[in-house]
N, C-alpha and C positions, 0 to 999 in steps of 0.2 A: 534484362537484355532486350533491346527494342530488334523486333523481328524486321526481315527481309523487304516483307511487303508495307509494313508501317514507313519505315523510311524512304521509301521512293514514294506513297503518299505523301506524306512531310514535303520531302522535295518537290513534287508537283505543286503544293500549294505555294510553297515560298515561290517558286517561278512564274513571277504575276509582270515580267517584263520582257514584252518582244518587239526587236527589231526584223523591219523585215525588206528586203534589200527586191527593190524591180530593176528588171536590167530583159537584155534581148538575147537572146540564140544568137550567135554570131553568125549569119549569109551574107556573102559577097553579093554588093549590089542593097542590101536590106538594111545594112548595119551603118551608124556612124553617116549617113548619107550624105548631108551638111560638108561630112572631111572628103566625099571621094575627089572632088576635083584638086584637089592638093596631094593626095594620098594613095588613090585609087583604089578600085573595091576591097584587094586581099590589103592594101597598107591601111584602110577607113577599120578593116575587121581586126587586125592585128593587134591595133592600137584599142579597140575594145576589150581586146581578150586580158592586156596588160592592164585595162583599167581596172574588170573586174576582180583580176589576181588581187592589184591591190584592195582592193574593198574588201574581199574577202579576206584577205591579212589579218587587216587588223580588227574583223568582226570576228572571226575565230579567237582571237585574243580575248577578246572584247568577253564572247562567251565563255571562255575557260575559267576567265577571273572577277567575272561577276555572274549573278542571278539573271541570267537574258533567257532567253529562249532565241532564238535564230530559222529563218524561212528568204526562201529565194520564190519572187514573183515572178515567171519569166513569161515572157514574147516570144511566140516564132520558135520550130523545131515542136517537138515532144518528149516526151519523159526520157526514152530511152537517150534518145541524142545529149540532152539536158543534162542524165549522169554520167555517161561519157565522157562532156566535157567539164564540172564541177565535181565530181568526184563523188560516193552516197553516205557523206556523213549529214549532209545540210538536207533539211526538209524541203520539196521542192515541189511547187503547184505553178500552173501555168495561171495570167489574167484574166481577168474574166471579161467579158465584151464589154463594148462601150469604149468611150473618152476616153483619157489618163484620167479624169477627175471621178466617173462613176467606177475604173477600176482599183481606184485608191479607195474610195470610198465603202465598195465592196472588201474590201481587204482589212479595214478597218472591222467593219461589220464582221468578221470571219473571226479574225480574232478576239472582239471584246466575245465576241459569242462564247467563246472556249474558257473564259474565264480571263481572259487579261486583264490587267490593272491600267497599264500603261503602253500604246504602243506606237512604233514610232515605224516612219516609213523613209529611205531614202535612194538614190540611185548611184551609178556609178561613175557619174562623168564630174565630179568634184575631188581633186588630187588633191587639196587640203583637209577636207574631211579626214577626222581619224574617232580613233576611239574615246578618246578622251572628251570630246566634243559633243561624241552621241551618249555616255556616261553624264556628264556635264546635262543634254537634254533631260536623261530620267528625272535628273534632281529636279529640275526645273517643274517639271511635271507633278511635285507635289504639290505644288502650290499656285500652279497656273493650269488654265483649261487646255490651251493650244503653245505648242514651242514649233517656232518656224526660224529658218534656216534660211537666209536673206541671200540669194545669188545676185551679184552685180551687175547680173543683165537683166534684173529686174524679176525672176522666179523666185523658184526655192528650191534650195538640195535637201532641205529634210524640212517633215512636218510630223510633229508629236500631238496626238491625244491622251484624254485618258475618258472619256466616252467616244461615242457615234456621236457624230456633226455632220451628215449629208449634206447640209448645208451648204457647207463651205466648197463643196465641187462642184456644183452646180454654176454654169454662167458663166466660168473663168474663161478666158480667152487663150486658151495652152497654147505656148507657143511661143509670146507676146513679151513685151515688156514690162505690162498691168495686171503680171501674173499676183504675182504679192501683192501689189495697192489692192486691188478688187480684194483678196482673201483678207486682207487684214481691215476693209471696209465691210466685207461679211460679219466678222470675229466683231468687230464694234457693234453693228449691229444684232448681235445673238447675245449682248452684254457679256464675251468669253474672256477672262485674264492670259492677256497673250505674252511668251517671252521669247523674245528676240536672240538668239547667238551671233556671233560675229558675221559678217558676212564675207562670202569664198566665191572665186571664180570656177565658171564653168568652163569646159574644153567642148565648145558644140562645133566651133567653124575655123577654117585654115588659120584667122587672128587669133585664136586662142591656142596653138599648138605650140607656142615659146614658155605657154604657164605648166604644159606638162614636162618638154625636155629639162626647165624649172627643177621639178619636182622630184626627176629622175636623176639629175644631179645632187642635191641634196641629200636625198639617198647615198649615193655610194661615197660622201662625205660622210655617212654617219658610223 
């Protein structure tokens, strides 16, 4: 009979894949900023708090029926606020200072530290994303150094490792439209095998809020 404590070792070691989702404390005025003049501060936060339900959907899924591990990077507010509103099943640390790009890069660093294999980082302002996309990513990750997630305004909604590449944070222009070109002229330069996913829209500004009533639709078709 394999003991109590043996099989939750077991388990830890198979658990060599984490996804780990950055997003913000929803404040009026903080959140969503890009949507207030369409939306305004509580409609810019509302429409965050729907974004993130969904992400977390379907990464809960995601963990139940695969080998993932799961962690929420959050912005703004603190713990206590944080479980309040996400509830305390998901591991939840706040970013660490800097950029987006040094606190990606820290966060990668955090987790190969623990022992990950593979880990992959995205946010929540892509309504196409789902699970089978960020699955689809780990595969890729066996065989390639970096899998990046091509948003059509020129970023990225998701970025996979399976080491530390500081590298590639460094310099980007967040923000921009040379978000990707620069990162995947990094990646050529570091000679890393890169794999590309389809590419998905973002919902950052009043143009882009027909891709989410979109996606909300579809939904309640399914």
């Amino acid at each position: 009979m394999v003991n109590k404590k043996s099989a939750i070792c077991n388990l830890q070691t198979e658990i060599s894949n984490r996804l780990i989702i950055f997003t913000r404390y929803p404040e009026p005025g903080k959140t969503k900023t890009r949507l207030i003049p369409a939306l305004g501060p509580e409609g810019a936060v509302d429409l965050h708090r729907q974004m993130v339900d969904s992400t977390l959907t379907w990464a809960r899924q995601l963990k139940s029926n695969s080998v993932v591990s799961l962690e929420v990077c959050y912005e703004g507010g603190d713990e206590r606020l944080v479980r309040q509103w996400l509830g305390p099943d998901i591991p939840c640390c706040p970013q660490r200072n800097g950029d987006l790009g040094a606190r990606m890069a820290q966060a990668f660093h955090e987790a190969f530290s623990v022992g990950m294999a593979r880990v992959i980082i995205v946010g929540t302002d892509c309504p196409g994303l789902t699970g089978d996309l960020v699955r689809t990513a780990f595969e890729a990750l066996s065989d390639n150094d970096v899998v990046l997630g091509p948003a059509k305004d020129g970023g990225y909604y998701l970025i996979g490792l399976r080491k530390p590449v500081p590298h590639l944070f460094g310099g980007i222009p967040w923000g921009t439209g040379d978000v990707l070109p620069k990162t995947l002229r990094f990646a050529a330069d570091l000679n890393l095998q890169v794999y590309l996913l389809e590419a998905l829209d973002d919902v950052d500004r009043p143009e882009d809020l027909d891709i989410w009533e979109q996606k909300k639709c579809l939904k309640r078709l399914e």
